[in-house]
C-alpha positions, 0 to 999 in steps of 0.5 A: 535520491528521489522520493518514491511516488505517492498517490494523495486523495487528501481529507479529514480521515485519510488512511496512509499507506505504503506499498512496496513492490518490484517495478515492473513485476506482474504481482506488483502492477496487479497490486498496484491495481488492486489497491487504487480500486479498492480504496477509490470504492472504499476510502471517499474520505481520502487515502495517501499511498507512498510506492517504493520500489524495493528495486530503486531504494532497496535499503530503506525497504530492508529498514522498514522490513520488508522481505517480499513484494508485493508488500502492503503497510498500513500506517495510520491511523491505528493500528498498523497493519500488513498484507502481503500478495497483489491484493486480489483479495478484496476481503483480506485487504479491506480487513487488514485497513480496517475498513470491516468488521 
């Protein structure tokens, strides 16, 4: 089984992610999207996103509990978080990470 791809802007205080999505479905690629702009703009410290695709590795995503996709988890630092959506909303996404108040 091959690892699911990640997306690495290493550094000090890196927020680490996993999205899960649907290959190739709209909401997915939005997301997609969605996610590398906002943490371009909003993480210069550094960020990590591991991408599985529910569709290639459907057991590890029903481990994990993932039920929809797009799907978004925060996993470090603390506290964890999750958004569901294709992240259109910018507000909701940067409250979810952490990055506003």
């Amino acid at each position: 089984m091959a690892d699911a791809p990640c997306l690495t802007h290493p550094s000090a205080a890196v927020v680490v992610m996993r999205l899960y999505i649907a290959q190739g479905a709209p909401n997915s690629v939005k997301a997609i999207a969605n996610l590398e702009a906002i943490c371009k703009e909003h993480l210069p410290e550094g960020f990590e996103i591991e991408i599985i695709d529910v569709l290639e590795f459907p057991l590890r995503a029903l481990a994990d509990g993932i039920l929809v996709t797009p799907s978004l988890s925060k996993v470090s630092p603390f506290p964890a978080a999750q958004i569901i959506g294709d992240l259109s909303n910018r507000s909701s996404v940067l409250v979810a990470l952490g990055l506003v108040p």
